[in-house]
C-alpha positions in Angstrom: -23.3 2.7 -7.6 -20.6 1.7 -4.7 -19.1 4.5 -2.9 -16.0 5.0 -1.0 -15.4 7.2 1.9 -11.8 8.0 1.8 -10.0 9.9 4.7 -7.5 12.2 3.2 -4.6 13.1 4.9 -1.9 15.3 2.4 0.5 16.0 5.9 3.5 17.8 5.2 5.8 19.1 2.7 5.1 17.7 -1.3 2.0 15.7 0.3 0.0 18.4 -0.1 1.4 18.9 -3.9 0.7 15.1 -4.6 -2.6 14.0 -3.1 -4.9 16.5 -5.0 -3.4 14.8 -8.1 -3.9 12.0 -7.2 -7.2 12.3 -6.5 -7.2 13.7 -10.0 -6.5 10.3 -11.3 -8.7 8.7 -8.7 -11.5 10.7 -10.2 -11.1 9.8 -13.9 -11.0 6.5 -12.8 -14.1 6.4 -11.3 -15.5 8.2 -14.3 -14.1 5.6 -16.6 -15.0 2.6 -14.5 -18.9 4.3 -14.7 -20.2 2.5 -11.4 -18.3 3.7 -8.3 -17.8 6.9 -6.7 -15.1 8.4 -4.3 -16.4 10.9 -0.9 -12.9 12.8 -0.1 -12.5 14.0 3.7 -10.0 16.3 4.3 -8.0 16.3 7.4 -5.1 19.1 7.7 -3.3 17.1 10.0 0.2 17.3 10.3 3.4 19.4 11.2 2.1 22.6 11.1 -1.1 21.6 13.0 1.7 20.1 15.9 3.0 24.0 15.7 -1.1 25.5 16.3 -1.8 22.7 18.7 1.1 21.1 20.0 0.3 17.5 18.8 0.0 15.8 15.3 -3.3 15.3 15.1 -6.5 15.6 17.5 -6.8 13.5 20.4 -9.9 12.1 18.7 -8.4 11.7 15.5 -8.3 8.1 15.3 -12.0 7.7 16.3 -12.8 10.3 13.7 -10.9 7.7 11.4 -12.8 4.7 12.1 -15.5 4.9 10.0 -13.4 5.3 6.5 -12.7 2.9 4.3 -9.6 3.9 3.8 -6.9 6.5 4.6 -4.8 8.1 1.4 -1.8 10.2 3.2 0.4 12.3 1.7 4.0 12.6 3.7 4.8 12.9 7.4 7.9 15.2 8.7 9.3 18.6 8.6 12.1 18.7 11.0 12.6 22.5 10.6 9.1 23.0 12.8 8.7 19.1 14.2 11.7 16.7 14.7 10.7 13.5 12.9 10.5 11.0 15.7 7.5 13.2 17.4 6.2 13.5 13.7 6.3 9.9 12.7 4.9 8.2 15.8 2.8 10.9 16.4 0.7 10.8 13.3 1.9 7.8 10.6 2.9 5.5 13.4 0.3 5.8 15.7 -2.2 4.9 12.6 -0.5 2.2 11.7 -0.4 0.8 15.4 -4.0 2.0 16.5 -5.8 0.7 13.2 -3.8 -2.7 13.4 -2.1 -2.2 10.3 0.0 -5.5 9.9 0.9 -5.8 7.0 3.3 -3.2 4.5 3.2 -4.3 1.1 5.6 -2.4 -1.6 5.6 -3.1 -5.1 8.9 -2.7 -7.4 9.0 -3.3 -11.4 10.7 -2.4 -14.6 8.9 1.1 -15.3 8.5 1.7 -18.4 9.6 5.3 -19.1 12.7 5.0 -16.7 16.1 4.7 -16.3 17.0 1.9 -14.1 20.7 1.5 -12.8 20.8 -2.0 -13.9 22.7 -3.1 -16.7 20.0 -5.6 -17.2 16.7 -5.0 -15.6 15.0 -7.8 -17.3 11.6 -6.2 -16.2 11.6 -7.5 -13.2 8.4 -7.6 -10.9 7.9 -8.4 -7.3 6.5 -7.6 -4.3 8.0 -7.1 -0.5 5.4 -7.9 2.0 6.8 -6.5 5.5 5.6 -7.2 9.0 4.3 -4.0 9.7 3.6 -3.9 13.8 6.4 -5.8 15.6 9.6 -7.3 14.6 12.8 -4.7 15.4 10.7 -1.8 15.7 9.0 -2.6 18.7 9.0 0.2 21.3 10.6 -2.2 23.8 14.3 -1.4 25.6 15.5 1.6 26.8 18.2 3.3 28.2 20.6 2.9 31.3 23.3 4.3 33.0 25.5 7.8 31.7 28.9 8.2 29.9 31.0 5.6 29.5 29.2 3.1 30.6 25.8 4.2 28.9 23.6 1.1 27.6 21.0 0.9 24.8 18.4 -2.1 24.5 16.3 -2.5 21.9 14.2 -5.8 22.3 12.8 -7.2 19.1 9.5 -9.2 19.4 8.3 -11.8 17.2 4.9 -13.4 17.9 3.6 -16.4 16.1 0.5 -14.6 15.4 1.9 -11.7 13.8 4.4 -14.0 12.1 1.9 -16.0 10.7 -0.2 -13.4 9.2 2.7 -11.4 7.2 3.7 -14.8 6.0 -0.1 -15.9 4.9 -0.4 -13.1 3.4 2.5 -13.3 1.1 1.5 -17.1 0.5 -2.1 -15.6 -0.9 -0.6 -12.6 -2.6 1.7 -15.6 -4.5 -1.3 -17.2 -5.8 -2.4 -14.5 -7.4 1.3 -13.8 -9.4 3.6 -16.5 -10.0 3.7 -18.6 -7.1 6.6 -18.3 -5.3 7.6 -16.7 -2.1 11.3 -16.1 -0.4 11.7 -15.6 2.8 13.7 -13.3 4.0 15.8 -14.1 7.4 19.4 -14.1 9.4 19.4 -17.4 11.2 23.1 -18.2 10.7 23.9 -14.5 12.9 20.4 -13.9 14.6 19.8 -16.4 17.3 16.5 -16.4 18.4 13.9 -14.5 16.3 15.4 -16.0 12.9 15.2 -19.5 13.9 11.6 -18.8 14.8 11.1 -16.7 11.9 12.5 -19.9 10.0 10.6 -22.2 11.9 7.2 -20.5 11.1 7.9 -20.5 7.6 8.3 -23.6 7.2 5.4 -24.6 8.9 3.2 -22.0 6.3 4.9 -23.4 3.5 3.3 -26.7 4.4 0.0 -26.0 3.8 0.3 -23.8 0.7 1.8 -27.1 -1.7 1.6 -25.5 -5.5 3.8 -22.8 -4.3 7.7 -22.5 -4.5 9.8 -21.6 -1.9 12.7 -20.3 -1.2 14.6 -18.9 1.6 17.5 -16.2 1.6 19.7 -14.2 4.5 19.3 -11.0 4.5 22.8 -9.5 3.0 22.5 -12.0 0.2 19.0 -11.3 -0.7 20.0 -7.5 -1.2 22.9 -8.6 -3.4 20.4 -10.3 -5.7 18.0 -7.6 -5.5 20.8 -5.9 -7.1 22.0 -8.5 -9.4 18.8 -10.2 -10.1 15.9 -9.0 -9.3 13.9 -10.5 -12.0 14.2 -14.1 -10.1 12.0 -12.7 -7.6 7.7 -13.1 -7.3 6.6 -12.5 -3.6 9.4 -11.9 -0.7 8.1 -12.0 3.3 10.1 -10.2 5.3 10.1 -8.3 8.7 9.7 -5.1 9.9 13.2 -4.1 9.7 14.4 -6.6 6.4 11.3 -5.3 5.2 12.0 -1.6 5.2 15.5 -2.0 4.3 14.7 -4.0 0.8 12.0 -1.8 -0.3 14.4 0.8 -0.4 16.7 -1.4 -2.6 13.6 -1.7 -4.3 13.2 1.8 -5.1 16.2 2.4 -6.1 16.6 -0.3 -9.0 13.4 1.1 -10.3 15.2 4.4 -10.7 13.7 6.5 -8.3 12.0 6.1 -4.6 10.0 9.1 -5.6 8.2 6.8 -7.9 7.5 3.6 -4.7 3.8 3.1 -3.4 3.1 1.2 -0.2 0.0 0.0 1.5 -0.4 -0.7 5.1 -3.0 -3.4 5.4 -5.4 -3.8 8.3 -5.9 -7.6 7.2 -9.3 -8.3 9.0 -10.7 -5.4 7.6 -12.0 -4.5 11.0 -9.9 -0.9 10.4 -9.5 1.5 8.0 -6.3 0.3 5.7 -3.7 3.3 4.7 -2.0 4.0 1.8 0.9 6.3 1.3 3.6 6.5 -1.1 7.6 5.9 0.0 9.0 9.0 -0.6 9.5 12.1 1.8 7.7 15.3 2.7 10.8 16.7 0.6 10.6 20.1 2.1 13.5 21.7 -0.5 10.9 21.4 -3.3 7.7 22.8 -1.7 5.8 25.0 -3.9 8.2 24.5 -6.9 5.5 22.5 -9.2 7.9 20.0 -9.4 7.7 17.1 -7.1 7.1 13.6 -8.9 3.1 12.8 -8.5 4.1 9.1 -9.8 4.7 7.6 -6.5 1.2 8.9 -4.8 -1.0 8.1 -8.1 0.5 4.5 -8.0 -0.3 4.3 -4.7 -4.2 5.2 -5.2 -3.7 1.8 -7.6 -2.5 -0.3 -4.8 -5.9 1.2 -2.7 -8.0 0.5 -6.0 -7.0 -2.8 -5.8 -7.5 -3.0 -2.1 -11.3 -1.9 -2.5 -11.0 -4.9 -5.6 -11.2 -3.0 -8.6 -7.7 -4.8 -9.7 -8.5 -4.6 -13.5 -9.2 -0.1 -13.1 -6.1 -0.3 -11.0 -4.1 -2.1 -13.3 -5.5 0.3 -16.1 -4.1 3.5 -13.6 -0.5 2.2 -13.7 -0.7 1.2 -17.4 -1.4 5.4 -17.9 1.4 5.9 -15.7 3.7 4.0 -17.2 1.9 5.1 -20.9 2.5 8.9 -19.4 6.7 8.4 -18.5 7.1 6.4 -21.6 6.2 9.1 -23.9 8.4 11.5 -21.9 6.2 12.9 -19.3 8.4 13.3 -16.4 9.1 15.4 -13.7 12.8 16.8 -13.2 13.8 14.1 -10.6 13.6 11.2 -13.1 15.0 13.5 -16.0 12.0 15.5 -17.4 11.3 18.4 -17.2 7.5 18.2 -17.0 5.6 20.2 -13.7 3.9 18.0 -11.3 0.0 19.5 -12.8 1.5 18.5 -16.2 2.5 15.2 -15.6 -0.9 14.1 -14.0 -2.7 16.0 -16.7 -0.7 13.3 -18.9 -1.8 10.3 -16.8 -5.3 11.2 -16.8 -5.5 11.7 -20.8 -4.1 8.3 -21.1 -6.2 6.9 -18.5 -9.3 8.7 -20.8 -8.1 7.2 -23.8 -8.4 3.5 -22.1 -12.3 4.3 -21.6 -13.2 1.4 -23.8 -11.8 -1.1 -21.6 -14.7 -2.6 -20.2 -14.4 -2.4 -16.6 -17.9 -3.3 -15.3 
């Protein structure tokens, strides 16, 4: 039997709500699958720990982390006892930087079950692959001079390195869908790092021949995400592009509360995390009722990390089985409790038990 150590972190607000459902889930799908097994950690890291101890989590805390397989968080923030830019970089960032985490990938579909704001959906598909450790949110610049004549830099760095590996990992992740990656840039108002950006990509493109390319700036490409979403397979973009499209993302599905993401240590050398998009939402703590959908999607995207792709597929197919049918939490138009909904998920998820996933 294969067994994974996970490192769970629930954090703040509705992550402590969502991640024992998940794990729910996680469970019945180690059950169905027969041959694998999940060892849970619990770390209470977090706002309120910055409140007992005046820091997000331990000094030791990333060592403590090393020897996971993976790390399943929750959500980060609660400015009412942290403000967020000590909460983020003191806990999610710091992972993401410390364990090498490159690479952001965020699904978007058609999801069965929901509304989406389109007109015409078409059950669109695709995946954002986001440079995850450099780009526009480098920690470069600062701040000179008062009043008037007050300056802020912000540098953005762009290695080749770090360039090439968000962008061979979107050329892989193609290969495995339907072949085509965009590229996602601003060379006709960004003068340095787009060209580069550019430059790179087509250099990647080169050596990846059976797939199709295409290349978009930035404010059109969020039109079409708009307008047609469906045209799109695989799109490579950086940190900031990145961010900003798998919000776009979110929101043609019908709900961020629903979005997954997966920061990828690519070597493997670190622990990789996975956290869904949304919030801590603090305004529904303790109400039953946060949406359970976007952390029990993303235990699918760590499923398929750990390469069970056919019991992760079979997670989301109970998810989307479980909305279909109407079990949905009030934030998508149901009025189902968070327990309920994942008590939904895992019946269908036992009612798949004769797929063979040996």
């Amino acid at each position: 039997m294969k067994e994974w150590n996970i490192a769970v972190i629930p954090g703040d607000g509705i992550g402590k709500e969502v991640v024992p459902e998940a794990l729910r889930v996680l469970d019945t799908a180690a059950d169905i699958h027969g041959n694998i097994k999940f060892n849970y950690t619990d770390f209470p890291w977090g706002s309120d720990y910055y409140v007992e101890h005046g820091m997000m989590m331990p000094e030791d805390g990333i060592e403590q982390l090393k020897e996971f397989d993976a790390i399943f968080l929750g959500a980060v923030g609660d400015p009412s006892l942290v403000p967020d830019h000590i909460s983020l970089w003191g806990l999610l960032l710091k992972i993401r930087r410390e364990f090498e985490q490159s690479i952001n990938v965020r699904p978007a579909k058609y999801f069965e079950g929901l509304k989406s704001p389109l007109v015409n959906p078409n059950n669109f598909n695709f995946v954002v692959v986001r440079e995850n450790s450099e780009g526009e949110y480098s920690e470069v610049g600062g701040l000179i001079h008062k009043g008037e004549d007050q300056i802020a830099i912000q540098n953005s760095i762009f290695t080749r390195k770090g360039t090439e590996n968000v962008m061979h990992y979107a050329f892989e992740l193609a290969k495995t869908r339907k072949g085509h990656v965009t590229s996602a840039t601003k060379s006709n108002g960004i003068i340095h790092t787009m060209p580069f950006w550019d430059e790179v990509f087509s250099d990647i493109k080169d050596e990846y021949e059976n797939i199709e390319t295409k290349k978009w700036h930035i404010d059109a490409l969020a039109a079409l995400f708009v307008t047609r979403p469906f045209d799109f397979d695989v799109i490579v973009g950086s940190n900031l592009f990145g961010d900003i499209l798998t919000d776009i993302g979110g929101a043609i599905m019908g709900s961020i509360g629903i979005a997954p993401s997966a920061n990828i240590n690519v070597p493997g050398k670190y622990p990789s995390m996975f956290e869904p998009v949304h919030g801590s939402a603090p305004d529904i703590v303790g109400k039953n009722i946060a949406n359970p959908v976007g952390q029990i999607w993303t235990a699918k995207l760590m499923l398929d990390h750990f390469g069970e792709k056919e019991l992760g597929d079979t997670v989301l197919s109970a998810i989307e089985d479980a909305t279909r049918t109407g079990y949905k939490t009030p934030d998508i138009g149901g009025n189902y409790s968070t327990t309920e909904v994942t008590d939904e998920i895992c019946k269908q998820l036992i009612s798949k038990k004769t797929v063979d996933l040996s």
